[in-house]
C-alpha positions in Angstrom: 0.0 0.0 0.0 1.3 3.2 -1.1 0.5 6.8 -0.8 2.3 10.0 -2.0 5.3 11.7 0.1 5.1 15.5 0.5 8.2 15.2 -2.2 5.8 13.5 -4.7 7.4 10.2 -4.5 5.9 7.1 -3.3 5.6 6.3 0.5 4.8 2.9 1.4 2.5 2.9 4.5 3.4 0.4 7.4 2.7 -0.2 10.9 5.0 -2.2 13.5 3.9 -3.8 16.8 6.3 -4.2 19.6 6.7 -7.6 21.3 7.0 -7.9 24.4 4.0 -5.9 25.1 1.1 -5.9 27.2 0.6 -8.2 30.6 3.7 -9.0 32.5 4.2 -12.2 34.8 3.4 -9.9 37.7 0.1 -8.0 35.9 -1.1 -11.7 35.1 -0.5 -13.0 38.4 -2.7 -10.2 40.0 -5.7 -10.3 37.8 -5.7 -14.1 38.1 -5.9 -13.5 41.7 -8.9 -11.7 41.7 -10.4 -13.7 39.3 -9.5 -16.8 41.4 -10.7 -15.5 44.5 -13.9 -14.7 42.8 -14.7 -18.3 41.9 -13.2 -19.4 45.0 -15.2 -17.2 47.8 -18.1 -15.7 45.7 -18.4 -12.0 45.2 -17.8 -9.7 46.6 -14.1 -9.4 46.8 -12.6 -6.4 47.7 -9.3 -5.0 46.6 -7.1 -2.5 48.1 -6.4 0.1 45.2 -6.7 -0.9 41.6 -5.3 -4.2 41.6 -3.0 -3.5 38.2 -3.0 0.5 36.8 -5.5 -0.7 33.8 -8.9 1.1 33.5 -10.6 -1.7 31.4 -9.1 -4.5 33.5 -10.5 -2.9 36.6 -13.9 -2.5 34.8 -14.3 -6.5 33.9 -13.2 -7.6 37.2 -16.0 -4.9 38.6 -18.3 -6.5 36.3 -18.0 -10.0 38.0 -18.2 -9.0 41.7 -15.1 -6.7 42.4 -15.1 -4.0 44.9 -12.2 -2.0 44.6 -11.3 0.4 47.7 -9.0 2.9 48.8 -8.4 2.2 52.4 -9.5 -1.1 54.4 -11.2 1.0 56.4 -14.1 0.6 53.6 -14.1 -3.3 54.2 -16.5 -5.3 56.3 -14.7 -6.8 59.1 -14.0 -10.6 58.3 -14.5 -9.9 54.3 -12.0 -10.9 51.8 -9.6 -8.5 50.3 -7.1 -8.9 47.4 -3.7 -6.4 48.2 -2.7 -4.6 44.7 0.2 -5.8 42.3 2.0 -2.5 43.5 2.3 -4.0 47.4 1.5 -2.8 50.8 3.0 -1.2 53.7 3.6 -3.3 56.9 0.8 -1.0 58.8 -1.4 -2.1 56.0 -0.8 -5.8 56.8 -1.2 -4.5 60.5 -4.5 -2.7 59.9 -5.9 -5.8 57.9 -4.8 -8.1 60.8 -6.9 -5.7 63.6 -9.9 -5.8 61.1 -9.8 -9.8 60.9 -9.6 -9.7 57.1 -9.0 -12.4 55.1 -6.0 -11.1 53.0 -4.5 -12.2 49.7 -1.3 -10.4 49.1 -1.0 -10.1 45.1 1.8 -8.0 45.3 4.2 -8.7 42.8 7.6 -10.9 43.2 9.5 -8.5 41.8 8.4 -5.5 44.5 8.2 -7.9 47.2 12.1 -8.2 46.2 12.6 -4.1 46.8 10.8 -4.6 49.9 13.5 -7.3 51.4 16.0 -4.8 50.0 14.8 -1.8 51.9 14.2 -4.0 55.3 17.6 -5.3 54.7 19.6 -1.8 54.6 17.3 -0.4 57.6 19.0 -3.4 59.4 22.0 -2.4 58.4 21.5 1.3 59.3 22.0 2.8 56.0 20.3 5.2 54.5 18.3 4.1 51.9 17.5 6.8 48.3 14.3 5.4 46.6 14.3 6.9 43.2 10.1 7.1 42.6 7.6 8.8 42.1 6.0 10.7 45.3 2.2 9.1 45.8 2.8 6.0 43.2 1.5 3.1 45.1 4.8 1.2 44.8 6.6 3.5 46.1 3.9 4.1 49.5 4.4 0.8 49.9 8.2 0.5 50.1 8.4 3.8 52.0 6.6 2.0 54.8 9.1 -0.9 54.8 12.0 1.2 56.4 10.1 5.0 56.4 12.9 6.1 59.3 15.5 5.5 56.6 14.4 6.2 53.3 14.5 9.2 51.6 12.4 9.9 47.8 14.4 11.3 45.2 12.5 11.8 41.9 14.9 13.3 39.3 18.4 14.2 38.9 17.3 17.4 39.8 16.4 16.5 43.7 19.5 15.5 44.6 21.3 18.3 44.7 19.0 19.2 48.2 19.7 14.8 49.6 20.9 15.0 53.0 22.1 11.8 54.4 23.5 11.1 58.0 27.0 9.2 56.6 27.6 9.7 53.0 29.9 6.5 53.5 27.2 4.5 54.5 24.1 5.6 51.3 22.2 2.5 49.3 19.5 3.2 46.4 16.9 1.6 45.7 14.1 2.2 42.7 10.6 1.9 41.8 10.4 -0.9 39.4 8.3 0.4 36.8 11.0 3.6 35.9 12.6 4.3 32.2 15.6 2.5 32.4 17.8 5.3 31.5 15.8 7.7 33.8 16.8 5.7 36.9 20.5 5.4 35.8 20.4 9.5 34.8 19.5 9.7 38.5 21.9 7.2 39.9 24.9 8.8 38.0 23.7 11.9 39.9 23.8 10.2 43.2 26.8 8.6 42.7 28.6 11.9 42.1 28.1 13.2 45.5 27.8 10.0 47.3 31.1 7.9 45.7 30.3 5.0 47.8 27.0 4.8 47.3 25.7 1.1 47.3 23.9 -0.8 44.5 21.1 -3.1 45.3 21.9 -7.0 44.7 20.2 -6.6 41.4 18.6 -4.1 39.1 15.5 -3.1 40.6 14.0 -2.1 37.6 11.7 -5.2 36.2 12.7 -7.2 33.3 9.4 -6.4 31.7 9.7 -3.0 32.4 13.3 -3.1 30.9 12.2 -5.6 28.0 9.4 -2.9 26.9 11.2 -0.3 26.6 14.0 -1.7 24.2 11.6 -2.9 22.1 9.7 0.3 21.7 13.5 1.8 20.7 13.6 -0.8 18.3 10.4 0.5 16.6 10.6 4.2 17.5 13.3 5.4 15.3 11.7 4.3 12.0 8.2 5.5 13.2 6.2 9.0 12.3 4.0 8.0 15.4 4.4 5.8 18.1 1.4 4.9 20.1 1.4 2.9 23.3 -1.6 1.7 24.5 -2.4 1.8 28.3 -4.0 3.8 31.0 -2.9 7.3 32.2 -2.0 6.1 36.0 0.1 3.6 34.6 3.9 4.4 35.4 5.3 2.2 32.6 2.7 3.2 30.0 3.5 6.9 30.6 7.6 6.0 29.9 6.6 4.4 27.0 5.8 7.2 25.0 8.8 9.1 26.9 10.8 6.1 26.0 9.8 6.5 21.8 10.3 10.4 21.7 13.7 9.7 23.0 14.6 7.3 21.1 13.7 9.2 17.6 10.3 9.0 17.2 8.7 12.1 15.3 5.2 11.6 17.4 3.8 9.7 20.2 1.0 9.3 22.5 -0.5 7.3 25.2 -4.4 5.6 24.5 -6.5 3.6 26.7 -7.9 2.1 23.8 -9.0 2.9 19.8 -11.4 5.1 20.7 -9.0 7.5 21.9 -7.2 8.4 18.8 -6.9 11.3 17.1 -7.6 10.8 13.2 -5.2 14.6 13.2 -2.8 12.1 14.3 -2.8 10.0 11.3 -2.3 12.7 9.0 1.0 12.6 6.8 1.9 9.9 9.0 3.0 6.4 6.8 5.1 4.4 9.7 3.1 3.7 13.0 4.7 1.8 16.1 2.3 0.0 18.4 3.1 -0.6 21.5 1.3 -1.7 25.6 2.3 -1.0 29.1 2.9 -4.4 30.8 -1.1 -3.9 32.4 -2.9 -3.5 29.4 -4.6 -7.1 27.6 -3.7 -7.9 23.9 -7.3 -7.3 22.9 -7.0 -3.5 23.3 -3.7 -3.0 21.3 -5.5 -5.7 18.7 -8.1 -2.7 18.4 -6.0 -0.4 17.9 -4.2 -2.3 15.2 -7.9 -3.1 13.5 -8.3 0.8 13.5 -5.1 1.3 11.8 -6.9 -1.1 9.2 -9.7 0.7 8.9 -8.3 4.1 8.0 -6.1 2.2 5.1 -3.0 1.1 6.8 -2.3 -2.7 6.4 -2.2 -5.1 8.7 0.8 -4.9 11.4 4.2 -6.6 11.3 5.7 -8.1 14.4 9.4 -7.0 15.8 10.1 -9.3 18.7 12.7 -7.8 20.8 13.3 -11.4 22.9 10.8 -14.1 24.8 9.6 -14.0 27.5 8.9 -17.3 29.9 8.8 -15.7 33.0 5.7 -17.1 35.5 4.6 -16.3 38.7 2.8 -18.9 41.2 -0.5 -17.5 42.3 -0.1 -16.4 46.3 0.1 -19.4 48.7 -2.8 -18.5 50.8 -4.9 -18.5 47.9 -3.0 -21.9 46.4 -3.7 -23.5 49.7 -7.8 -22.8 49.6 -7.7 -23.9 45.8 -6.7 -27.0 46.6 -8.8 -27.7 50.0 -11.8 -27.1 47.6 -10.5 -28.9 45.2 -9.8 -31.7 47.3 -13.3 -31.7 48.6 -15.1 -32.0 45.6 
């Protein structure tokens, strides 16, 4: 399919999808949860916060019985509540406890792995920088790990103003769901005035989070527009498009679904990336790609930046009352 260049000279229209895109090991573990404890317990079942940063996923599980809440203080005592893929403070866990809730901790592996980091620094009496974002659920939740030790630092800009009580004796930590290169920007910055500053055991930034964004810079320098499906709270959604503009592309913009594009967009545009945050379900970026159809570009090519195998058991306490019903039956 071709269509005339503003030269005069033929431009063949084409549009790219990213891979890997869309639900994560974590993001698939969560929603399973819910959907699990649905079948399991009956409806309702509440969840703290939106269980994955996904507007449609939120809506469905509402749909089947799904009450999603703020604070626990919303709960009937003794009810059933589902804990968020972003995790929980320990005075969350506490506050559960004093309501006798029935608790299924969803949290993800991979946060659950910054949280044994932060407790594991507090122990040692360092000070701990979280590079995060200030209110993100994540980083509430790993805050509340070690809060008498942890300081937020959200740019490269904040850390001119860090004060620290030994600058011999500084760890960072981040919030998983960062641009890769944002966190290391800020690092760089840290580790100019701290020199000793300590590394966590691992990157803290998740390998879908990482894998994403590589394969959107695979895409973005060849694209006019670059869209990434997913919804506007959703950290890694909102790098995404950061991610493409960085990386060369001429346009890009964040959708929860087809229905949100702009056809002003479309216009002189002949390359298209597509792309989905690591909450968002295949079906909505398949919309989006049947749109692209429908306004005469063809069908989308796949670039596959690398597998991945990556998955999750569901949480035990849920595991464990799967199989007593099972058993029973």
């Amino acid at each position: 399919m071709t269509t005339a260049s503003p030269t005069g000279t033929p431009a063949t229209k084409r549009v790219v999808v990213a891979a890997p895109r869309g639900y994560c090991a974590g993001v698939d573990r969560a929603v399973v949860t819910v959907q699990k404890a649905l079948d399991r317990y009956g409806a309702p079942v509440y969840v703290r916060k939106q269980i994955v940063h996904n507007r449609h996923v939120v809506e469905n599980l509402q749909e089947r019985g799904a009450i999603f809440v703020e604070e626990l203080s919303e709960v009937p005592e003794g009810a059933t509540v589902v804990f968020s893929a972003h995790g929980v403070s320990p005075a969350v866990h506490a506050q559960a406890e004093d309501r006798s809730l029935k608790t299924i901790d969803a949290t993800c592996p991979l946060v659950t792995k910054v949280h044994h980091e932060a407790r594991r620094f507090a122990r040692d009496d360092l000070d701990i920088l979280l590079i995060g974002h200030a209110g993100h659920e994540e980083v509430e939740g790993t805050t509340g790990e070690a809060p008498d030790h942890i300081t937020l630092v959200q740019s490269p800009e904040d850390v001119a103003g860090v004060e620290v009580r030994d600058p011999s004796r500084v760890a960072w930590l981040s919030q998983t769901t960062l641009s890769v290169d944002e966190t290391l920007a800020t690092v760089d910055k840290l580790r100019e005035k701290f020199p000793l500053l300590m590394n966590p055991p691992s990157d803290d930034i998740c390998y879908a989070t990482q894998n994403r964004q590589l394969a959107v810079k695979q895409i973005a320098a060849q694209a006019d527009l670059v869209i990434v499906v997913g919804s506007a709270n959703s950290s890694n959604s909102v790098r995404l498009v950061e991610v493409a503009l960085e990386a060369g592309a001429k346009a890009s913009y964040r959708v929860d679904n087809a229905g949100e594009i702009e056809l002003a967009w479309l216009q002189g545009v002949n390359s298209i990336g597509v792309t989905s945050g690591a909450s968002v379900p295949d079906d909505l970026v398949q919309g989006v790609l049947e749109f692209l159809v429908s306004r005469g570009y063809p069908a989308a090519t796949e670039e596959r930046l690398t597998e991945e195998s990556l998955v999750f058991a569901l949480p035990p306490e849920l595991r464990k009352d799967l199989r007593s019903n099972a058993a029973s039956d």
